[in-house]
C-alpha positions as CSV (number, residue, x, y, z in Angstrom):
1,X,-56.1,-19.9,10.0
2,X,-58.4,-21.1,12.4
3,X,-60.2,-18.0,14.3
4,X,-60.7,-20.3,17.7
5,X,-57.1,-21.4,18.1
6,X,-56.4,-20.8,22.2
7,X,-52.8,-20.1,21.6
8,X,-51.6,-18.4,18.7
9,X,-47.8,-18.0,17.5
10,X,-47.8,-14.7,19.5
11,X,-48.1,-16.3,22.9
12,X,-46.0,-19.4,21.2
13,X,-43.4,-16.7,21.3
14,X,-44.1,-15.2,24.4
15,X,-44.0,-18.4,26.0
16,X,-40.4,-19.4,24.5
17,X,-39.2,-16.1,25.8
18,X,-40.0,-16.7,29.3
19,X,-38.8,-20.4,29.6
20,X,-35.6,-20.2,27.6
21,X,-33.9,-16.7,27.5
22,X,-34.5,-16.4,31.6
23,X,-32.0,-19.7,32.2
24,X,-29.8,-17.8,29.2
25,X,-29.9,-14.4,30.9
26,X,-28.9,-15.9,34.3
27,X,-25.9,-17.5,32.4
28,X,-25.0,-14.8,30.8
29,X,-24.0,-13.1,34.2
30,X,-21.5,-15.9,34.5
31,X,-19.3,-14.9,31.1
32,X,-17.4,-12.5,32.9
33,X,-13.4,-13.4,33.2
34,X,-11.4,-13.1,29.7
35,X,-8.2,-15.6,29.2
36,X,-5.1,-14.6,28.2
37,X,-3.1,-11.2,27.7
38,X,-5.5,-7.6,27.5
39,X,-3.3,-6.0,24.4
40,X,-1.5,-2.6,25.0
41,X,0.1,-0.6,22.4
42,X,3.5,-1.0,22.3
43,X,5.3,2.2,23.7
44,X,7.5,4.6,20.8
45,X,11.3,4.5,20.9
46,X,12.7,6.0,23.5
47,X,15.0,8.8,21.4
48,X,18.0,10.5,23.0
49,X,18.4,14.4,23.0
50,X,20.6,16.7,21.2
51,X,22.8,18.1,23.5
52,X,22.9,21.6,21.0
53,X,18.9,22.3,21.1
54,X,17.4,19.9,23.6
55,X,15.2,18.4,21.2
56,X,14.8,15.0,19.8
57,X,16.4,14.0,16.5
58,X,15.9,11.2,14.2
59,X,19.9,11.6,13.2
60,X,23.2,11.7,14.7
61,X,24.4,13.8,14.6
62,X,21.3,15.9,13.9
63,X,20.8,17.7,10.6
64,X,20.8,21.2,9.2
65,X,17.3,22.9,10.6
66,X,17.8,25.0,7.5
67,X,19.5,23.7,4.2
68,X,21.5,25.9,1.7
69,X,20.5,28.2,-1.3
70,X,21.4,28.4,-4.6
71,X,20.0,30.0,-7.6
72,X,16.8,28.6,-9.7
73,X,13.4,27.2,-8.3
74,X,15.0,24.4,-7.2
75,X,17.6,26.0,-4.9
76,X,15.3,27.4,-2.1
77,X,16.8,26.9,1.0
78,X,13.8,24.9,2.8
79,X,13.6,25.3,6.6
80,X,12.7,22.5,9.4
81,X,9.7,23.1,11.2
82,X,9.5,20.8,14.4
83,X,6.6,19.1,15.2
84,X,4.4,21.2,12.6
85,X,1.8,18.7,11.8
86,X,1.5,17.6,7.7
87,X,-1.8,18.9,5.5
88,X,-3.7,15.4,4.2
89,X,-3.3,16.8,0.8
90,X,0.6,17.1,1.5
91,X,1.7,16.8,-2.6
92,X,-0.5,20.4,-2.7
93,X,2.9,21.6,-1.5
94,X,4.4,21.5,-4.7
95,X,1.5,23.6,-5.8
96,X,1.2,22.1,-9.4
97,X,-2.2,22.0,-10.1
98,X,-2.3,19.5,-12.6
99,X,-0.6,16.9,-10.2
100,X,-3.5,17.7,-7.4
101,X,-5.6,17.2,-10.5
102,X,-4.0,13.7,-11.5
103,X,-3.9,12.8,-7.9
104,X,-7.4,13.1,-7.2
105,X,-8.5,11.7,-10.4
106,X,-6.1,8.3,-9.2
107,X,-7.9,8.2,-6.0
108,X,-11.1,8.0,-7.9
109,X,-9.8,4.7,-10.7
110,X,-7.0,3.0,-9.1
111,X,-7.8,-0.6,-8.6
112,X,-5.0,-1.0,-5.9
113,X,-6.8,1.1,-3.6
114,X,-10.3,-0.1,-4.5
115,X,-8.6,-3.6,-3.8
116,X,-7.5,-2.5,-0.7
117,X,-11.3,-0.7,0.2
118,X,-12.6,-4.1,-0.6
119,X,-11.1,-6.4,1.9
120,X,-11.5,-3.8,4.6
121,X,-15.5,-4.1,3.7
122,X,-14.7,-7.8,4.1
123,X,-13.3,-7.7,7.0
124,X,-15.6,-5.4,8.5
125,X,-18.7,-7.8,7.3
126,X,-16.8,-11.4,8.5
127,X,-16.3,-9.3,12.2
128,X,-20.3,-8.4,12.1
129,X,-21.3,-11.6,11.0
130,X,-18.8,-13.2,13.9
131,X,-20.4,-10.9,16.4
132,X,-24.1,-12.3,15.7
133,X,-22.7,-15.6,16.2
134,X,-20.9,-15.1,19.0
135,X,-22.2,-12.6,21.2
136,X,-26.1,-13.4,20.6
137,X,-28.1,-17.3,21.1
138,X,-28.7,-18.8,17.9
139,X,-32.2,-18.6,17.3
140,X,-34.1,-20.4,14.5
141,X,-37.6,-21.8,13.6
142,X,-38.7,-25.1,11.8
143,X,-41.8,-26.0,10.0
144,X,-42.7,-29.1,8.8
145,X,-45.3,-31.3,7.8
146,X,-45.0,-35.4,6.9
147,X,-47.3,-38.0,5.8
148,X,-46.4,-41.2,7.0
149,X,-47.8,-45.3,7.2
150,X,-47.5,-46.9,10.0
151,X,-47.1,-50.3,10.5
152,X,-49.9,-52.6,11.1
153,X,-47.8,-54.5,13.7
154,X,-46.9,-50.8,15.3
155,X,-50.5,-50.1,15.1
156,X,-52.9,-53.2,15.5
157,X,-54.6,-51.6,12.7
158,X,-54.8,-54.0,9.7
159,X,-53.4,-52.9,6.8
160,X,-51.4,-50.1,9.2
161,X,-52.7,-46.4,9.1
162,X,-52.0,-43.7,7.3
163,X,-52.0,-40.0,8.9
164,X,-50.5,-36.7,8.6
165,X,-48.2,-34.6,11.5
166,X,-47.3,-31.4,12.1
167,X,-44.9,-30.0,13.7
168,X,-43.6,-26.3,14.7
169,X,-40.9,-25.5,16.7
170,X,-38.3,-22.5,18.0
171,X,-34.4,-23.9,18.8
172,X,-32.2,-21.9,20.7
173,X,-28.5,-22.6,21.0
174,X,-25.8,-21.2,23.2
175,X,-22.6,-21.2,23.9
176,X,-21.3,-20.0,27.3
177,X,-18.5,-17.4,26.5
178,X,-17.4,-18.4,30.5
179,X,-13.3,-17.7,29.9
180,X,-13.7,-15.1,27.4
181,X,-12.6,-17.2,24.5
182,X,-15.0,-16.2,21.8
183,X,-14.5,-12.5,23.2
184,X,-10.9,-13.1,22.3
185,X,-11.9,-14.6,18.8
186,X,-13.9,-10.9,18.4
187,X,-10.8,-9.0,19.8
188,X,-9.0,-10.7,17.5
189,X,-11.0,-10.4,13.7
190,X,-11.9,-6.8,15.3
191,X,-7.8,-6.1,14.5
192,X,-8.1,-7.6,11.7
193,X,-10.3,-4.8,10.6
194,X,-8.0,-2.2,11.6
195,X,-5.0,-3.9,9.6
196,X,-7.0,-3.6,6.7
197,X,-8.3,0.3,7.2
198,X,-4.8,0.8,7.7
199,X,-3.9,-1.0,5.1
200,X,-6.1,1.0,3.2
201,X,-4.2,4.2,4.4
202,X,-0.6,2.3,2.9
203,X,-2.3,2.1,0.1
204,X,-3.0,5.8,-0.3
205,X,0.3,7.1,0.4
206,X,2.2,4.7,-1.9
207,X,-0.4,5.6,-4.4
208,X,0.2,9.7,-4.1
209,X,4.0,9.1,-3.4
210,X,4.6,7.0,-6.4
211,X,2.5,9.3,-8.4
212,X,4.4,12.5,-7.1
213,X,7.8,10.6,-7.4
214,X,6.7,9.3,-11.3
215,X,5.7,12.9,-12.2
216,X,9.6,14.5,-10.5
217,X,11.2,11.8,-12.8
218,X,9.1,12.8,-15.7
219,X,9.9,16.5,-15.3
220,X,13.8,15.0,-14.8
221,X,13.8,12.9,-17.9
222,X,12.0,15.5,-20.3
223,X,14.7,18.5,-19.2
224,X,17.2,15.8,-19.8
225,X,16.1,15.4,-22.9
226,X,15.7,19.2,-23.6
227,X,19.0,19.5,-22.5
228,X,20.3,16.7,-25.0
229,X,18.5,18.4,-27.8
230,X,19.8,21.7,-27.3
231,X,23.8,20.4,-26.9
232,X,23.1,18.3,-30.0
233,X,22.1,21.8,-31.7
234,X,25.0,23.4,-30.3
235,X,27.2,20.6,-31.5
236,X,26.3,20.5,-34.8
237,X,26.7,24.2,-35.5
238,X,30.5,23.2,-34.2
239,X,29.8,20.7,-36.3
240,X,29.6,22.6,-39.6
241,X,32.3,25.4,-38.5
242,X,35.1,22.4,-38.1
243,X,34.2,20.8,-41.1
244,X,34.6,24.3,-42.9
245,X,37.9,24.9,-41.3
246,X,39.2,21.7,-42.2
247,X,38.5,22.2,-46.2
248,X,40.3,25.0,-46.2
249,X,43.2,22.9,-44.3
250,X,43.3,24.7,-40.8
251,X,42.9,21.9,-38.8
252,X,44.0,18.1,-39.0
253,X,41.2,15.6,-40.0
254,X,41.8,14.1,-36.8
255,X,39.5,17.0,-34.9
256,X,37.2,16.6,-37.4
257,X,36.6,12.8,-36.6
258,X,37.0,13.8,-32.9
259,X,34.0,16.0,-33.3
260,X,32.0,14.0,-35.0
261,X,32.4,11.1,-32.7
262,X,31.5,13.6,-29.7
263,X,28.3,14.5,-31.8
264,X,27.5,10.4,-32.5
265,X,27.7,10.0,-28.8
266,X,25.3,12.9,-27.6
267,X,22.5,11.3,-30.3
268,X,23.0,7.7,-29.3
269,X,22.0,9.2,-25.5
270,X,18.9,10.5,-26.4
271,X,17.2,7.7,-27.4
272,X,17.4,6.3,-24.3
273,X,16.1,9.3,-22.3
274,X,13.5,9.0,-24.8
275,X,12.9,5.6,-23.7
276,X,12.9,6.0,-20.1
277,X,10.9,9.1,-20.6
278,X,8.1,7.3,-21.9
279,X,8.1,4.4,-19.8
280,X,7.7,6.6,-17.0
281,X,4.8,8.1,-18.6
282,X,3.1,4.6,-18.9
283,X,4.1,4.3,-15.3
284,X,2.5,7.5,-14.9
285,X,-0.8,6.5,-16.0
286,X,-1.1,3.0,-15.2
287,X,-0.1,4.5,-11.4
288,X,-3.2,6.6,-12.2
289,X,-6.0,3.9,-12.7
290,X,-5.2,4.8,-17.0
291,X,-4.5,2.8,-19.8
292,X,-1.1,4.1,-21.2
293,X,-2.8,4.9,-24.5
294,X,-5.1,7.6,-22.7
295,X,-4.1,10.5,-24.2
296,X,-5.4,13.2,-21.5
297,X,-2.2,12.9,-19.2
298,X,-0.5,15.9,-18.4
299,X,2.8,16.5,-19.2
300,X,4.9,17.6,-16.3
301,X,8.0,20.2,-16.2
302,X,10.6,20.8,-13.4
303,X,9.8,24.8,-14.0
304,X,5.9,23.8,-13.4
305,X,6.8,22.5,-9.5
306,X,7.4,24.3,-6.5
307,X,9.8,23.5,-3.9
308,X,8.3,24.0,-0.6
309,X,10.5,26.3,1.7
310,X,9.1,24.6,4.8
311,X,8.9,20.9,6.0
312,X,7.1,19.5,9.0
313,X,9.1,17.2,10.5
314,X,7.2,15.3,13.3
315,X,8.1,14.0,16.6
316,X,9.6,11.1,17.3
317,X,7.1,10.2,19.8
318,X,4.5,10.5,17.5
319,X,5.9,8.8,14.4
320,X,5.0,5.4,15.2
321,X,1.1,6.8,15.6
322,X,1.2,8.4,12.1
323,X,2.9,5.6,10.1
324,X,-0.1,3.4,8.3
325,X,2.3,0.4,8.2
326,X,3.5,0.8,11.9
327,X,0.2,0.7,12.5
328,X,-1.0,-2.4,10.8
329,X,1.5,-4.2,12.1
330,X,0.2,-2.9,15.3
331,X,-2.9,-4.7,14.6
332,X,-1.3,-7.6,13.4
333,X,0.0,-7.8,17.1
334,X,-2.8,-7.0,18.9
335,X,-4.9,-9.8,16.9
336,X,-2.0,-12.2,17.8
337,X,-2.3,-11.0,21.7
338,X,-5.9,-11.7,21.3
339,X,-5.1,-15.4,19.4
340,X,-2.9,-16.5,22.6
341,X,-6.3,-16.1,24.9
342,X,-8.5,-18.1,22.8
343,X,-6.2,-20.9,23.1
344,X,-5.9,-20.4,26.4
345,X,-9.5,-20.6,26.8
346,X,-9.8,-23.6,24.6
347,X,-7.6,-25.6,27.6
348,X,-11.2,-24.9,29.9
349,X,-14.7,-26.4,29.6
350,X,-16.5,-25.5,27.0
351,X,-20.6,-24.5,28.1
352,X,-23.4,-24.8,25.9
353,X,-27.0,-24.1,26.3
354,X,-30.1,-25.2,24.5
355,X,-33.9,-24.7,24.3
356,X,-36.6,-25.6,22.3
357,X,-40.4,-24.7,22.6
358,X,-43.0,-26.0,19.7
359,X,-45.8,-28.0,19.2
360,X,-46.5,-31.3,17.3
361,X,-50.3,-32.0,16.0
362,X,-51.9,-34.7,13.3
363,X,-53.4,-31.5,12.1
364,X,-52.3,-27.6,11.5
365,X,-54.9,-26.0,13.4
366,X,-54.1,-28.4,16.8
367,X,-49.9,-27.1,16.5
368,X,-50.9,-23.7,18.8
369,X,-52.9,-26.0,21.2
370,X,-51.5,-26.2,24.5
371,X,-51.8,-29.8,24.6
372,X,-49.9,-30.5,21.9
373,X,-47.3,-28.2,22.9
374,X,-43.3,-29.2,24.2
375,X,-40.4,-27.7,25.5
376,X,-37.1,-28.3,26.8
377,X,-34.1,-27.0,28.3
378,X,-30.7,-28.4,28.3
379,X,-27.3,-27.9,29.3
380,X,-23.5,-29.5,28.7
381,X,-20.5,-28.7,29.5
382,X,-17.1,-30.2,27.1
383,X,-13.5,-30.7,29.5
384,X,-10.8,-31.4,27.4
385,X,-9.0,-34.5,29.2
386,X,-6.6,-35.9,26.9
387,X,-5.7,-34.4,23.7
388,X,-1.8,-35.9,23.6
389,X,-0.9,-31.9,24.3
390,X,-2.8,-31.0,21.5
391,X,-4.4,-27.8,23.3
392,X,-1.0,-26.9,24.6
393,X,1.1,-27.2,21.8
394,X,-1.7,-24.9,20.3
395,X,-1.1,-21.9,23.1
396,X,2.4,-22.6,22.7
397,X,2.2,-21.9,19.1
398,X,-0.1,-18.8,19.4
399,X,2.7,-17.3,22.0
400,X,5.6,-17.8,19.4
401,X,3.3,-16.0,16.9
402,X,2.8,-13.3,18.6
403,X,6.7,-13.0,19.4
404,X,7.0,-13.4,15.9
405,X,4.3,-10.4,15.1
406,X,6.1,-8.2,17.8
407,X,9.7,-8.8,16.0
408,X,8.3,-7.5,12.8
409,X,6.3,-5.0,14.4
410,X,9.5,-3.6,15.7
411,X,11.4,-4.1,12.7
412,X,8.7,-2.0,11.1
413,X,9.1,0.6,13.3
414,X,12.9,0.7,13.0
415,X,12.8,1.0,9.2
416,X,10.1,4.0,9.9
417,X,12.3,5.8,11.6
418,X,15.2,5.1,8.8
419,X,13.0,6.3,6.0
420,X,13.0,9.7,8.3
421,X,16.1,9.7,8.9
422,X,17.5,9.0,5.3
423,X,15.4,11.8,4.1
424,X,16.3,14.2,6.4
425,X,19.9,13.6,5.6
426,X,19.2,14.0,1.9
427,X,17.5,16.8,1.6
428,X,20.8,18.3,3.5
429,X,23.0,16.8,1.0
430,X,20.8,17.5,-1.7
431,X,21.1,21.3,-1.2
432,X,24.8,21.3,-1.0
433,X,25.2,19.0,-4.4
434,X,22.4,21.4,-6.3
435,X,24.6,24.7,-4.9
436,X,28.2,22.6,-6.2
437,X,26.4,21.5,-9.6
438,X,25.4,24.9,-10.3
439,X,28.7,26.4,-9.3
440,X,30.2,23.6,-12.4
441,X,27.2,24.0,-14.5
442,X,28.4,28.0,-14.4
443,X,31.9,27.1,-14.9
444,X,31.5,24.9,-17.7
445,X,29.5,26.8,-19.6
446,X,31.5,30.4,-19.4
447,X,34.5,28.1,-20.2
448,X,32.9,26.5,-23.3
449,X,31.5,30.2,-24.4
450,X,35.5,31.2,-23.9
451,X,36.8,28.3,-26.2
452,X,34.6,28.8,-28.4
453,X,35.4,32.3,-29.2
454,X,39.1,31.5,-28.3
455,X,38.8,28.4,-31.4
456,X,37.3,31.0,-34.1
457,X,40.6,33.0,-33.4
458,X,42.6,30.0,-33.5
459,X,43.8,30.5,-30.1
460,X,42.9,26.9,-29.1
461,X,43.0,24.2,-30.5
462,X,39.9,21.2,-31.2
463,X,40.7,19.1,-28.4
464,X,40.9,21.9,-25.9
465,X,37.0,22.8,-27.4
466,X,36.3,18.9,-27.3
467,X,37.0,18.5,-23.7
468,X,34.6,21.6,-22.9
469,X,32.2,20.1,-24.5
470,X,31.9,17.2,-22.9
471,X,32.2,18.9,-19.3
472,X,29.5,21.1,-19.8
473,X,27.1,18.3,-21.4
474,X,27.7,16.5,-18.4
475,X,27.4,19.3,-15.5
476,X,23.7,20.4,-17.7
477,X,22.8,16.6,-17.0
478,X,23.8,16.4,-13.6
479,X,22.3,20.1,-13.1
480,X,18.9,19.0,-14.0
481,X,19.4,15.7,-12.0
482,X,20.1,17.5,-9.0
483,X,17.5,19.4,-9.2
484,X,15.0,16.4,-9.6
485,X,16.4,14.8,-6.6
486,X,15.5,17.8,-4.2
487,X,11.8,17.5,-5.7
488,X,11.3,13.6,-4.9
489,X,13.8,13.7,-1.7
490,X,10.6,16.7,-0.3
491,X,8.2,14.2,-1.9
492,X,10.4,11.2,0.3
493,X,10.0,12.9,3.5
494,X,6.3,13.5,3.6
495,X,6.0,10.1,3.1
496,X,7.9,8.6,5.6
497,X,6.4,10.9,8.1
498,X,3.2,9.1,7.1
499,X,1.6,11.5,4.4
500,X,-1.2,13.2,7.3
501,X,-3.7,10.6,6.3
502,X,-5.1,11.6,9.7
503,X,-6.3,14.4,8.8
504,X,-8.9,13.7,6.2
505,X,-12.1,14.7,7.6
506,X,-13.5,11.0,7.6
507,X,-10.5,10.1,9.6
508,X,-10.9,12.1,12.7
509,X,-11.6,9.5,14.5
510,X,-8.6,7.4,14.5
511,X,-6.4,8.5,17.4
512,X,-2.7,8.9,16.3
513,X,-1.6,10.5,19.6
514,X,0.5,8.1,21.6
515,X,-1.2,5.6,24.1
């Protein structure tokens, strides 16, 4: 570059800075009014009190604050702790290790929630990339060089002439934000990117509930099946001591058939415990980010879980706060609040500033001299004045979608607190059917141990041992179901108090307290 050029593309700079971002900055000061509605969080349900404790309840009338007992692990009496607030590793409760160990590992290779991760990076990038557009004068340079003939009638110049310009410019384009439209715009992508961080948060707790509720049915299915196995045992051994009593003619062939249709029937079930046991390991591990051939999955056992004896139950109040799909729809709102002011502010002029400083030479070194130098300053403004009620129709629109986002947002919130409230409710029940089924488990077995020694005397006869048998296969079954369901109906309340995703250390800084 030429050492002698007077103004270089420093001062060029300098120059543009002075002449166009002074009439920008003094515009600027007018972009201060916003149109439309400023979003507030919708208040939480008003509840009612109990008139027995003065406290809220998600129930009427309210539950148990302490279920029954019954013997077994299962049959813990588990106590209601109001507003005790719920650990972010909430399935640690259970205290299996090997589900914290399969639930961490899930976290880590499940493509749902890297799905999920994934837009909210999107989102976060499309609002950053908005801002710079938005908030900021577009700014960009141009150089160029062409060789060009002009005419000889152009240029009285036989045979025309033939020369060579350059040119270098900055362009600088704004748009006066002078009713907060664009604002509104941001407001609006901004929730956007809270739906999908919370969003990211359903995610998580459907991922960690399904994986706690696949691992309960697991343990359910393979103590049914234990159960099957060991009645089928018991069964045949009947099996062989009927058969023997009927070849030396003590009893009719009719018991014999009797007992071995009884014994056909208890087979033909296991093969479809079998079944459902493992589809609900492929569950299991496709849940977990794993093909259903990988053969490192645990196998899970109703003795290897823990019932917790205390349950947090939150607030009311602060329910709607904790719930990730409350709160997306939340967002969902708020960017439909924020939608309603930017077609408000499309119905006013529109204000746009631009600037341009450069220099045009028939040679590179003359483009930083200052008499080849130019600049310019503009301004416009755009009033809608007929649009055949386009603009309105438009607001119109953006009001009934926001009515529409606040009926589901309140539908949301309504189904919250039923997911509480049908928890709550069974884990009451579940504790009185466990303590009942144990009481006919008991029952049924002494009585089959009874007609069993009773039939070796002769005392009774096949069909009295028949019908005992089937009694007590059933109450073992629906022993070990019941027993299942108080596992996944715990596992059912932590998540619809929202699973204490707030509590994650890189969370902190989400408010869930109500606003």
């Amino acid at each position: 570059m030429n050492k002698k050029m007077k103004f270089p593309l420093k001062t060029l700079l300098r120059n543009a800075n002075e002449k166009i971002f002074t009439g920008l900055s003094i515009s600027l000061a007018l972009s201060g009014c916003m149109a439309g509605p400023d979003f507030k969080a919708p208040l939480a349900p008003v509840q009612p009190k109990t008139e027995s404790t003065g406290t809220y309840s998600y129930t009427a009338p309210p539950v148990v604050e302490r279920t029954e007992a019954t013997d077994g692990k299962a049959g813990v009496a588990q106590k209601l702790i109001v507003a005790q607030d719920i650990p972010a590793q909430w399935w640690t409760v259970f205290h299996s290790p090997e589900l914290d160990a399969l639930i961490r590992s899930a976290l880590t290779q499940s493509p749902d929630l890297a799905s999920a991760q994934a837009a909210l990076r999107q989102a976060k990038e499309n609002y950053t990339a908005a801002s710079g557009n938005t908030l900021y004068p577009n700014v960009s340079a141009s150089l160029g060089v062409q060789r060009e003939l002009a005419s000889a009638v152009s240029t009285n110049i036989p045979g025309g002439e033939l020369f060579t310009l350059y040119n270098a410019s900055i362009n600088i384009s704004y748009t006066l934000d002078v009713f907060g439209g664009n604002r509104r715009e941001l407001e609006s992508m901004l929730a956007t990117v809270d739906y999908q961080r919370f969003q990211v948060e359903a995610t998580y707790l459907t991922l960690t509930s399904n994986l706690v509720t696949a691992v309960i049915k697991e343990a359910s299915l393979r103590a049914q099946v234990q159960a099957t196995n060991e009645i089928i045992d018991f069964q045949s051994k009947q099996m062989d001591v009927i058969e023997k009593q009927f070849a030396v003619g003590a009893i009719p062939k009719a018991s014999v058939l009797a007992q071995r249709t009884l014994l056909a029937q208890t087979r033909a079930s296991l093969p479809g415990l079998e079944k459902a046991l493992q589809q609900t390991r492929n569950q299991l591990s496709v849940i977990a980010g794993r093909l259903p051939s990988d053969a490192g999955l645990p196998e899970f056992n109703l003795d290897s879980l823990q019932l917790p004896q205390e349950l947090p139950v939150s607030l009311p109040s602060a329910l709607v706060r904790q719930r990730p799909d409350v709160r997306a729809n939340e967002a969902l709102l708020h960017s439909a609040s924020a939608q309603v002011g930017v077609a408000t502010a499309n119905q006013f002029p529109q204000f746009n500033l631009t600037g341009s400083y450069g220099g045009a030479s028939p040679t590179s070194n003359g483009l930083t001299q200052q008499e080849w130098s130019f600049w310019s300053l503009g301004a416009g403004v755009v009033q809608p004045l007929f649009n055949a009620g386009a603009l309105s129709a438009k607001k119109r629109a953006s009001i009934a979608a926001y009515d529409q986002a606040d009926a589901q947002y309140r539908s949301t919130v309504l189904m919250a607190f039923q997911n509480v409230a049908d928890s709550l409710q069974a884990l009451e029940q579940d504790a009185k059917t466990l303590k009942e089924q144990v009481a006919v488990e008991t029952a049924a077995r002494q009585t089959l141990d009874l007609l069993s020694q009773q039939f070796k005397l002769g005392a009774v006869n096949s069909l009295a041992l028949l019908d005992a048998k089937r009694s007590y296969q059933s109450a073992r079954i629906g022993l070990v179901q019941a027993q299942a369901s108080r596992y996944a109906d715990t596992a059912a309340l932590f998540q619809a108090l929202g699973g204490g995703w707030w509590n994650r250390p890189e969370l902190k800084d989400i408010s869930i307290k109500s606003e």
